[in-house]
N, CA, C and O atoms as a Maestro MAE file, in Angstrom:
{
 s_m_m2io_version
 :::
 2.0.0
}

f_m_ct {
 s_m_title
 :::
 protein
 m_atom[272] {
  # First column is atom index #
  i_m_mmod_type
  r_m_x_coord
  r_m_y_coord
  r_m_z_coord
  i_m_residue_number
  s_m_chain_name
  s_m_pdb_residue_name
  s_m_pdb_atom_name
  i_m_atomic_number
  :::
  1 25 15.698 19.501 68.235 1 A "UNK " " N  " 7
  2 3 16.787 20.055 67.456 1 A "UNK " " CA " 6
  3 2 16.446 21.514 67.140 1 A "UNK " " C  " 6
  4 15 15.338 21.867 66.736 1 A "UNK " " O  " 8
  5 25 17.358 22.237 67.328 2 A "UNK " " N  " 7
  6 3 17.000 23.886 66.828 2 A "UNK " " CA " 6
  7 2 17.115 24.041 65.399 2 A "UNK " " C  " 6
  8 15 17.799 23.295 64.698 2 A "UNK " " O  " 8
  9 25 16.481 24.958 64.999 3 A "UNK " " N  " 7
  10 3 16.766 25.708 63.611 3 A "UNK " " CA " 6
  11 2 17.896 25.369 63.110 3 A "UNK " " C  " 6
  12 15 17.986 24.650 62.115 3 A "UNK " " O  " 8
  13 25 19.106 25.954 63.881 4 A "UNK " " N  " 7
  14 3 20.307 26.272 63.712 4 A "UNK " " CA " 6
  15 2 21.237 24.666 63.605 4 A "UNK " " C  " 6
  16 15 21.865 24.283 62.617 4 A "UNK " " O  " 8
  17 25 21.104 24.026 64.754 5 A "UNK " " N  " 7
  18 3 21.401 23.104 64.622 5 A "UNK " " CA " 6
  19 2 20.638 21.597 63.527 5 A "UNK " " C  " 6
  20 15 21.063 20.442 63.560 5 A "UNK " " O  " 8
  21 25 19.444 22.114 62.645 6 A "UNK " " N  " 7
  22 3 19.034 21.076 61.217 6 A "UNK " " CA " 6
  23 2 19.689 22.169 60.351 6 A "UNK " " C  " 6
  24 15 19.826 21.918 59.154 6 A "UNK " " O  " 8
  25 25 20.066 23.237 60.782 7 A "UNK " " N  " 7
  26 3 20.483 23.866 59.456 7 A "UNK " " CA " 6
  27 2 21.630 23.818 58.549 7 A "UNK " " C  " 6
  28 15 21.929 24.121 57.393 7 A "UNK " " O  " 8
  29 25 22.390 23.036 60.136 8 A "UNK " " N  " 7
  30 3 24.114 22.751 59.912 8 A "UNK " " CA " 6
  31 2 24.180 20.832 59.799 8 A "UNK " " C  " 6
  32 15 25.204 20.222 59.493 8 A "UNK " " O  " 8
  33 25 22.884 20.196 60.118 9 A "UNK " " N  " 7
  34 3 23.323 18.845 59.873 9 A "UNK " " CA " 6
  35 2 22.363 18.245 58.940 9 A "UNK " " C  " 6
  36 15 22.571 17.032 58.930 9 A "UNK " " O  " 8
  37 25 21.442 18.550 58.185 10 A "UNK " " N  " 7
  38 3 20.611 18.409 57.040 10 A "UNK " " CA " 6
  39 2 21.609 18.556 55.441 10 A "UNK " " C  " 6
  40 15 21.248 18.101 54.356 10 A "UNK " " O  " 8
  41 25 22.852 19.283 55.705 11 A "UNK " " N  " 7
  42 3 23.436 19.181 54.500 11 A "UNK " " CA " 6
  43 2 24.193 18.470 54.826 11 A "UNK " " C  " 6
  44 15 24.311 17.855 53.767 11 A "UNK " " O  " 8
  45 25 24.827 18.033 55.448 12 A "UNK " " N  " 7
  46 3 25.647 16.653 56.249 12 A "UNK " " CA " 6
  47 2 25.087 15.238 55.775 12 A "UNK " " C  " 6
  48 15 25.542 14.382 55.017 12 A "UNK " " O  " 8
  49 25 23.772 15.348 56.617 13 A "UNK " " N  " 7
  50 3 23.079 14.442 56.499 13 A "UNK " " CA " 6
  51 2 22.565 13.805 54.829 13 A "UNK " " C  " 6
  52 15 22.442 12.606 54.578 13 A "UNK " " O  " 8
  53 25 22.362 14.757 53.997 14 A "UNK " " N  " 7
  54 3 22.007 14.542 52.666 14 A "UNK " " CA " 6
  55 2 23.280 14.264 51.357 14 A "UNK " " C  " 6
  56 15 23.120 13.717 50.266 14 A "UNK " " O  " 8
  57 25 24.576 14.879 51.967 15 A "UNK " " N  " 7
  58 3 25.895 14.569 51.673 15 A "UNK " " CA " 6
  59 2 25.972 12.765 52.112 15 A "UNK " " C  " 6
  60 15 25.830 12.027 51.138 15 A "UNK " " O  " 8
  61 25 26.092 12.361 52.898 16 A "UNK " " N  " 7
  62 3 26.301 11.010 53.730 16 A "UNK " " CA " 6
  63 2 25.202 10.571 52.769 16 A "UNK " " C  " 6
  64 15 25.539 9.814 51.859 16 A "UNK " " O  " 8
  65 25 24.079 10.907 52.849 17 A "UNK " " N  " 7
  66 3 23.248 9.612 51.762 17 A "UNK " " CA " 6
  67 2 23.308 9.480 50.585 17 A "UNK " " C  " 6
  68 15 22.839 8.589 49.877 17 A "UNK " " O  " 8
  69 25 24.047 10.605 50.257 18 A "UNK " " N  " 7
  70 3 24.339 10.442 48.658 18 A "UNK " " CA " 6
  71 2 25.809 9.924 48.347 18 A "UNK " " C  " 6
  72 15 26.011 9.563 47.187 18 A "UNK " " O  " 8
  73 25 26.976 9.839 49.360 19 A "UNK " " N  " 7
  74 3 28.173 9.357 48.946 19 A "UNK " " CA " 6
  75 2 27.954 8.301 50.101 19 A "UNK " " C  " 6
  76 15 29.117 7.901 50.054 19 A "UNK " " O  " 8
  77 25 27.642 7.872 50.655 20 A "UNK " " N  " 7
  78 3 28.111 6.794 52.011 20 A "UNK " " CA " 6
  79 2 27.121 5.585 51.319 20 A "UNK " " C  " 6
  80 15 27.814 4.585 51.134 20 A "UNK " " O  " 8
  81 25 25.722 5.377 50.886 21 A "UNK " " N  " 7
  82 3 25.356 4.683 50.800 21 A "UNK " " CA " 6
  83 2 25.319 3.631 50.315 21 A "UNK " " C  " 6
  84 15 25.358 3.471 49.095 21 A "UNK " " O  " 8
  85 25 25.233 2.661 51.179 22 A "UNK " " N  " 7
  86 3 25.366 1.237 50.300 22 A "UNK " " CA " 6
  87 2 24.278 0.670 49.690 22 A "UNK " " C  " 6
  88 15 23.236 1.321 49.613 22 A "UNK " " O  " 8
  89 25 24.357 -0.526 49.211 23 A "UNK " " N  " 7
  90 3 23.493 -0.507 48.012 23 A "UNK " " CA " 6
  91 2 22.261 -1.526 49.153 23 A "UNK " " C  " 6
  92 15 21.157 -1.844 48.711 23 A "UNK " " O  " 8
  93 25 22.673 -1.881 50.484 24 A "UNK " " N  " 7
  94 3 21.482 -2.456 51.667 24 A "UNK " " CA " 6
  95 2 20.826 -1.140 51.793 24 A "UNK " " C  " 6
  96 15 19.684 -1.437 52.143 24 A "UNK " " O  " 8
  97 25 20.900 0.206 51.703 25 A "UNK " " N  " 7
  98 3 20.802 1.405 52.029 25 A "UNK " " CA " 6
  99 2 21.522 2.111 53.510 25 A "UNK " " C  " 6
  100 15 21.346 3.225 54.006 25 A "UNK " " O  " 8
  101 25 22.320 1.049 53.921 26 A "UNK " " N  " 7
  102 3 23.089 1.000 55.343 26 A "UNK " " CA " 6
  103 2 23.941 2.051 54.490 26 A "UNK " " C  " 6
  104 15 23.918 2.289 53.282 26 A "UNK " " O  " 8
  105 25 24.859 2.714 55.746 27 A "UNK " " N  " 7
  106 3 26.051 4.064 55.378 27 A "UNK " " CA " 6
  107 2 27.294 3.348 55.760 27 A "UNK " " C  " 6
  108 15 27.534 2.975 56.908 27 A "UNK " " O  " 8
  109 25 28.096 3.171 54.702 28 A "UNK " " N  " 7
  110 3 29.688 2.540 54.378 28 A "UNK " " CA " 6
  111 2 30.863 3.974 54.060 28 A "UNK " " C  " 6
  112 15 31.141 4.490 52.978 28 A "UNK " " O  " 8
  113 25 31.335 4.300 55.369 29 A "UNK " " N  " 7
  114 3 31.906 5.263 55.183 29 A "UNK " " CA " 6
  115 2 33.376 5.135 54.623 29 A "UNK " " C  " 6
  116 15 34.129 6.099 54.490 29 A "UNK " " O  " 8
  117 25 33.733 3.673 54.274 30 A "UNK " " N  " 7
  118 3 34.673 2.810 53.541 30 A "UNK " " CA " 6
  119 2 36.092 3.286 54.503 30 A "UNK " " C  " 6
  120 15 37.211 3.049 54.048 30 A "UNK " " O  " 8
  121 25 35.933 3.938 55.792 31 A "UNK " " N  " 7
  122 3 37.106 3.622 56.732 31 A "UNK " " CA " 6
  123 2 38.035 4.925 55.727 31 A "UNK " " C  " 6
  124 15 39.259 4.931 55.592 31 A "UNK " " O  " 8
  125 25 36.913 6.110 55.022 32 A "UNK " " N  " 7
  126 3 37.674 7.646 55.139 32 A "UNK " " CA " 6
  127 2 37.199 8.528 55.856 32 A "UNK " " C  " 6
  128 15 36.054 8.958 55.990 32 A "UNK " " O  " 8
  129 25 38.574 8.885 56.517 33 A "UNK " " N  " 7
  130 3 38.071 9.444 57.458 33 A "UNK " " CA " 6
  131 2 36.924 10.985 57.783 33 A "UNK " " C  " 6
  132 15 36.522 11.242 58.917 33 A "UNK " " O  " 8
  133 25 36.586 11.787 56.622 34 A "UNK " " N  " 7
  134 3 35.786 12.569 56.319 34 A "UNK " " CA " 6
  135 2 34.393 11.939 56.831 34 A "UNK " " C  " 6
  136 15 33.505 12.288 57.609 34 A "UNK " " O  " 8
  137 25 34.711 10.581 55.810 35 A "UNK " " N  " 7
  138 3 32.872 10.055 56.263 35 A "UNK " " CA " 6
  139 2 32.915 9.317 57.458 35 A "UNK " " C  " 6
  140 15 31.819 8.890 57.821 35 A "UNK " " O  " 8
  141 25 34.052 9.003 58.296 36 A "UNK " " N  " 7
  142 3 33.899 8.390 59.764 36 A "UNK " " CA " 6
  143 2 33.401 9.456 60.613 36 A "UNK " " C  " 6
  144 15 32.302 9.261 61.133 36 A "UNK " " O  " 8
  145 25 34.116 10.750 60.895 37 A "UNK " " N  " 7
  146 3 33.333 11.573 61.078 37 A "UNK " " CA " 6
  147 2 32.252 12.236 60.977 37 A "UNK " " C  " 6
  148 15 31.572 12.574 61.946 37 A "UNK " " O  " 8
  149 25 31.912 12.562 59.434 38 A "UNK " " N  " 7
  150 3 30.624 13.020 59.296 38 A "UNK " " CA " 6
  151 2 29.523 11.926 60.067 38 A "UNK " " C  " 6
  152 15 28.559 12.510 60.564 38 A "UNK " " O  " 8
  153 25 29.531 10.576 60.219 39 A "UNK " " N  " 7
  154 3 28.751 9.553 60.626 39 A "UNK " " CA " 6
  155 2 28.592 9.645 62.406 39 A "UNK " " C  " 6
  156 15 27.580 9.650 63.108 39 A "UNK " " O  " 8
  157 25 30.135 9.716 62.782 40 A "UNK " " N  " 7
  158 3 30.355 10.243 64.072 40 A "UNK " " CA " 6
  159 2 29.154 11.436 64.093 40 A "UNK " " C  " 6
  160 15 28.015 11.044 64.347 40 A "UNK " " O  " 8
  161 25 29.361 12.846 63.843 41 A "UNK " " N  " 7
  162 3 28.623 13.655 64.501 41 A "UNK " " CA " 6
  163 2 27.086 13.148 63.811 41 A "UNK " " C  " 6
  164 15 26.263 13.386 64.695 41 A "UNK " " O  " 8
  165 25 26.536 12.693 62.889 42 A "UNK " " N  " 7
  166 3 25.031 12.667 63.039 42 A "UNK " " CA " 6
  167 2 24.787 11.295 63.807 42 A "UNK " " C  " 6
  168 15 23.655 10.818 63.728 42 A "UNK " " O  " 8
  169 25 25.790 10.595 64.571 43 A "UNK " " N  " 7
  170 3 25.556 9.472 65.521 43 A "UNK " " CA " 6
  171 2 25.259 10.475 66.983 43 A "UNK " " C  " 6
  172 15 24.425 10.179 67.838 43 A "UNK " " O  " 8
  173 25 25.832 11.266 67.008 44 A "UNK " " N  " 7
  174 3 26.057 12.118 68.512 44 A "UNK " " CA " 6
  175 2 24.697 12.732 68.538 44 A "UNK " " C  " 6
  176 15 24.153 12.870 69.633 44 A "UNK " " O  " 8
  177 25 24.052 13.140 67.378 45 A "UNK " " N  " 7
  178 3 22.759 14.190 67.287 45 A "UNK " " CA " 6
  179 2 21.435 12.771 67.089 45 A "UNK " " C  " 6
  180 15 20.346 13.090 66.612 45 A "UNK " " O  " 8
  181 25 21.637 11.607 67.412 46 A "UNK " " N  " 7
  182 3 20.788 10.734 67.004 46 A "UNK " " CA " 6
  183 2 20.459 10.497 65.452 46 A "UNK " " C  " 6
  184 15 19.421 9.879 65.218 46 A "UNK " " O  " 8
  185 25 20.946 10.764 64.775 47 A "UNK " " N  " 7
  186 3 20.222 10.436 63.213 47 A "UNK " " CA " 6
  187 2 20.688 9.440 62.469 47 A "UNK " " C  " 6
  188 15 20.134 8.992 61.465 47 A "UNK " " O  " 8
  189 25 21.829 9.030 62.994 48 A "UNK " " N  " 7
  190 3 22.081 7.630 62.298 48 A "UNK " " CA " 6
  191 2 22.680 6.556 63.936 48 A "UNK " " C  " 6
  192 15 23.299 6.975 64.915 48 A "UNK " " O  " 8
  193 25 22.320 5.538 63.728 49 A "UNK " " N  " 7
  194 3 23.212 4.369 64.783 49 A "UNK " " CA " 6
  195 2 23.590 3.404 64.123 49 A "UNK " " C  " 6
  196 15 23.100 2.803 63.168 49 A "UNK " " O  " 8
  197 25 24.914 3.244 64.961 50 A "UNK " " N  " 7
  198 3 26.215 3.099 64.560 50 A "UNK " " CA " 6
  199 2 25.754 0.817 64.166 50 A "UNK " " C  " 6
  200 15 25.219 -0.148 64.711 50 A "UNK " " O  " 8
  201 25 26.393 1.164 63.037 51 A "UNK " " N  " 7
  202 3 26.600 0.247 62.340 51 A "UNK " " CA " 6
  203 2 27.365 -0.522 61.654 51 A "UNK " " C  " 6
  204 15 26.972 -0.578 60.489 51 A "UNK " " O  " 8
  205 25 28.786 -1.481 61.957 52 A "UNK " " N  " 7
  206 3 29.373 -2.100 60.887 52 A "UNK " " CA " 6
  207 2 30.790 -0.961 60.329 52 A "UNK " " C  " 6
  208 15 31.973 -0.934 60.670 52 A "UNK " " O  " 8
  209 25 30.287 -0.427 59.706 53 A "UNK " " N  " 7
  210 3 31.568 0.397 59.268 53 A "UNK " " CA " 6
  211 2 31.326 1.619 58.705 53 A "UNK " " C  " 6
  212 15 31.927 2.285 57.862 53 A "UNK " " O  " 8
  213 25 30.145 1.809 59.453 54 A "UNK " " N  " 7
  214 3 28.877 3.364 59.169 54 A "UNK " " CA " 6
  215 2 28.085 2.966 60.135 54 A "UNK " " C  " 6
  216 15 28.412 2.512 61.232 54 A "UNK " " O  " 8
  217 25 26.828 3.178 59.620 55 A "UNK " " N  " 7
  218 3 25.469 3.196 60.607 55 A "UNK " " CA " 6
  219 2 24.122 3.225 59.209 55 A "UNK " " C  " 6
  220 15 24.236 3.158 57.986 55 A "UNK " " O  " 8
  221 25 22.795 3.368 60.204 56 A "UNK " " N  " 7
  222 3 21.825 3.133 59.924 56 A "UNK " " CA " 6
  223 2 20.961 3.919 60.127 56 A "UNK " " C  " 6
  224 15 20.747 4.051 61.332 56 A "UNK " " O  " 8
  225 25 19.962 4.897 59.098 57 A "UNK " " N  " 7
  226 3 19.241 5.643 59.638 57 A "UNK " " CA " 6
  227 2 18.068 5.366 60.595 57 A "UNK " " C  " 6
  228 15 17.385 4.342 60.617 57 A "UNK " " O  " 8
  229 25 17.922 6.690 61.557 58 A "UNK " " N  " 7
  230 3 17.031 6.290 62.338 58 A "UNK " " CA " 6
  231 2 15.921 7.433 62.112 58 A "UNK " " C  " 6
  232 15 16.087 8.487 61.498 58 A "UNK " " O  " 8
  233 25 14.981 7.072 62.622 59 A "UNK " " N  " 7
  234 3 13.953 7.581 62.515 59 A "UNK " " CA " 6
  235 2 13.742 9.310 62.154 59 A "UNK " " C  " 6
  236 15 13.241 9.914 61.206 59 A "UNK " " O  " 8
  237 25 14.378 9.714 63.389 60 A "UNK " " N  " 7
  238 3 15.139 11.166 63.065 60 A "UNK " " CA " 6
  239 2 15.593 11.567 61.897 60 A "UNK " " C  " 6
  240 15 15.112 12.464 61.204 60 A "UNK " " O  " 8
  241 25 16.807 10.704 61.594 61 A "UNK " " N  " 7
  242 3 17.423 10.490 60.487 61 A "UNK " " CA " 6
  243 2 16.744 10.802 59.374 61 A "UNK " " C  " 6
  244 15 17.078 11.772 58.694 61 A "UNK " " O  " 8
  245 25 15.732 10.033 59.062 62 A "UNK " " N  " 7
  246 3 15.134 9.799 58.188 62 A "UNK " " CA " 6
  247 2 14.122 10.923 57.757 62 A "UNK " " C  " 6
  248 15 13.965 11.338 56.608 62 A "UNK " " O  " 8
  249 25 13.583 11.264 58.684 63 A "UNK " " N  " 7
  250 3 12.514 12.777 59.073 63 A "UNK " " CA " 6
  251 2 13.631 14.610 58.352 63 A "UNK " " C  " 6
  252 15 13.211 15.684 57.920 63 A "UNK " " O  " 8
  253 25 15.036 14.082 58.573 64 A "UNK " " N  " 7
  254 3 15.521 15.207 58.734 64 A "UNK " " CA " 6
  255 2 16.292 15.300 57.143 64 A "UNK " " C  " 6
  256 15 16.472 16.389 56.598 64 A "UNK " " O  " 8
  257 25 16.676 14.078 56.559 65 A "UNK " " N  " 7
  258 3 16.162 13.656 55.050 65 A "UNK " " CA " 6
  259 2 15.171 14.415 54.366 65 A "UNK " " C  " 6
  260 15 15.323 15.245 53.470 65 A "UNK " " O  " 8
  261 25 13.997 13.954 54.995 66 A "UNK " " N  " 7
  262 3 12.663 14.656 54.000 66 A "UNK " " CA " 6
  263 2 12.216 15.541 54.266 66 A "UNK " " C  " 6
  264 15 11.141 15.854 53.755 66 A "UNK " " O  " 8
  265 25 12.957 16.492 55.360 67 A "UNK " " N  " 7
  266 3 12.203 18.050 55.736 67 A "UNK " " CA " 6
  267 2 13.114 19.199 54.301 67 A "UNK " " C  " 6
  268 15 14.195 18.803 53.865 67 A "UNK " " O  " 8
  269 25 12.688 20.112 53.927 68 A "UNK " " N  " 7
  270 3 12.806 20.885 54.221 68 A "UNK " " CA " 6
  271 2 13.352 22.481 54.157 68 A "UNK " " C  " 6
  272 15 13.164 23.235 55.111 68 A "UNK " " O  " 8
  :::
 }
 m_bond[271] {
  # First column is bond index #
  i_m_from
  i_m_to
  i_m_order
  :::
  1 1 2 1
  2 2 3 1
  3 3 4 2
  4 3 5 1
  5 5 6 1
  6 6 7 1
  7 7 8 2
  8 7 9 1
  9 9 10 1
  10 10 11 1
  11 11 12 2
  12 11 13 1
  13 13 14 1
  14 14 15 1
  15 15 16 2
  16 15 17 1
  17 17 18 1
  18 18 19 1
  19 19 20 2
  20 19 21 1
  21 21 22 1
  22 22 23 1
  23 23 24 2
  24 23 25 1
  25 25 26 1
  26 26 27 1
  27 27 28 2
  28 27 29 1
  29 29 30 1
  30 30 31 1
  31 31 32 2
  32 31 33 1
  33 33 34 1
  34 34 35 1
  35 35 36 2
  36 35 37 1
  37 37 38 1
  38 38 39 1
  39 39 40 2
  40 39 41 1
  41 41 42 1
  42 42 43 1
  43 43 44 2
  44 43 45 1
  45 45 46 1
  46 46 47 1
  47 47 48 2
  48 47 49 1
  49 49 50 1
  50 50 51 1
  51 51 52 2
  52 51 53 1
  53 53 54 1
  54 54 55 1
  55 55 56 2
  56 55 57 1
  57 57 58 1
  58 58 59 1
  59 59 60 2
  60 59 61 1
  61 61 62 1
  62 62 63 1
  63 63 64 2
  64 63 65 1
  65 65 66 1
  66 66 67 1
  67 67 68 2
  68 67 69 1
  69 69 70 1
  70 70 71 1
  71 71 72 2
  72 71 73 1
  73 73 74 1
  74 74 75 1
  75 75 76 2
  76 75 77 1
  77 77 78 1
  78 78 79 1
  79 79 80 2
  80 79 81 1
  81 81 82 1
  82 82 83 1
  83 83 84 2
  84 83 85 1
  85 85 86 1
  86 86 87 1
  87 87 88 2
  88 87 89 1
  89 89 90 1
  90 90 91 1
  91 91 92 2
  92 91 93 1
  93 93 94 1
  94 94 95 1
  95 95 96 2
  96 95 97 1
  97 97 98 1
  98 98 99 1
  99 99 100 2
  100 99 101 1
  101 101 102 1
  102 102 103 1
  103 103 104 2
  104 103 105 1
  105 105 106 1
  106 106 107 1
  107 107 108 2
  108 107 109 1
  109 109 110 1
  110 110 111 1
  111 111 112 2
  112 111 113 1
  113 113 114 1
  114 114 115 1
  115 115 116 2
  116 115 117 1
  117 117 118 1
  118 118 119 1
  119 119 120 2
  120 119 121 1
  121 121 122 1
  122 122 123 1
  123 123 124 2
  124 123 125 1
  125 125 126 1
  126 126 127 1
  127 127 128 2
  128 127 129 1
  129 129 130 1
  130 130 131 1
  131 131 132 2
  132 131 133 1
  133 133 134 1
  134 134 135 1
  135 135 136 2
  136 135 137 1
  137 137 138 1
  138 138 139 1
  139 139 140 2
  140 139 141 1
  141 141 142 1
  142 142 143 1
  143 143 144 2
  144 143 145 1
  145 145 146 1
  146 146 147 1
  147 147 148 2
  148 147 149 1
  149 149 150 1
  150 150 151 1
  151 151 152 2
  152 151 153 1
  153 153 154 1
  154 154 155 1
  155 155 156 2
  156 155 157 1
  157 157 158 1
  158 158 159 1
  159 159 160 2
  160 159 161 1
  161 161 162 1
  162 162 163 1
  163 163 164 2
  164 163 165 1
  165 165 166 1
  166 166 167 1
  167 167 168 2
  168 167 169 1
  169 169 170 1
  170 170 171 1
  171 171 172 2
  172 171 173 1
  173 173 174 1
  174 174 175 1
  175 175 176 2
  176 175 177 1
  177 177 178 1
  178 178 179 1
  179 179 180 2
  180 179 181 1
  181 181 182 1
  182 182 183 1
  183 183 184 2
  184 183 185 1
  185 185 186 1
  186 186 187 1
  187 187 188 2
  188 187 189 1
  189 189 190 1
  190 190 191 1
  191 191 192 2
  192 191 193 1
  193 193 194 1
  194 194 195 1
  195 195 196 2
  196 195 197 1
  197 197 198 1
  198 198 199 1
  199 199 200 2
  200 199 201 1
  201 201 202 1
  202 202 203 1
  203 203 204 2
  204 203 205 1
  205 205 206 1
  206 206 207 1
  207 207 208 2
  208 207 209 1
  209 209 210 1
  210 210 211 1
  211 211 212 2
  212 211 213 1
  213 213 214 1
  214 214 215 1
  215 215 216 2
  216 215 217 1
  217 217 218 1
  218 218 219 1
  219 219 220 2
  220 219 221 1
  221 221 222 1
  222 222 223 1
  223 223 224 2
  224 223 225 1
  225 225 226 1
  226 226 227 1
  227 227 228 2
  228 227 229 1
  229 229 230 1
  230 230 231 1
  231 231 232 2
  232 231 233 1
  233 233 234 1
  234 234 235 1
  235 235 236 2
  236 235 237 1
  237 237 238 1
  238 238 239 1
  239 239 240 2
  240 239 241 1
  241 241 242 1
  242 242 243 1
  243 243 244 2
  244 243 245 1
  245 245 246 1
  246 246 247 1
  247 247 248 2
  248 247 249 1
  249 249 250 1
  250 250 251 1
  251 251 252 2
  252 251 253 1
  253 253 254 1
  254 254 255 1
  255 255 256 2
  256 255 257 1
  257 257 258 1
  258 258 259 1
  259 259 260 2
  260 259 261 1
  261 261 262 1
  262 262 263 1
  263 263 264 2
  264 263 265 1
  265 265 266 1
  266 266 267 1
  267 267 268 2
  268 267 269 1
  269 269 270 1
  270 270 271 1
  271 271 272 2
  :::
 }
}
């Protein structure tokens, strides 16, 4: 991932865990469409897989959480 590109999905990414999360810690984007998307593009960049009615962080995911 470039600079540029954690620079534009790290606030994405930290948005989504603070409003999407469910209380499994799985991402419930509750079927609006803001958070279907936002889930969409950090599914496309690997950081979350697709799950249920959100997704699940992945490893990446999770790394790009605690950087930074």
């Amino acid at each position: 991932m470039t600079e540029n590109e954690k620079r534009l999905l790290r606030p994405l990414a930290l948005m989504c865990d603070q409003y999407l999360r469910a209380p499994d810690g799985d991402l419930d984007h509750l079927c609006i469409s803001a958070g279907e998307e936002a889930v969409e593009r950090l599914v496309e960049h690997g950081m979350i897989s697709p799950h249920a009615r959100g997704g699940r962080w992945t490893s990446a995911g999770k790394a790009l959480l605690a950087s930074h």
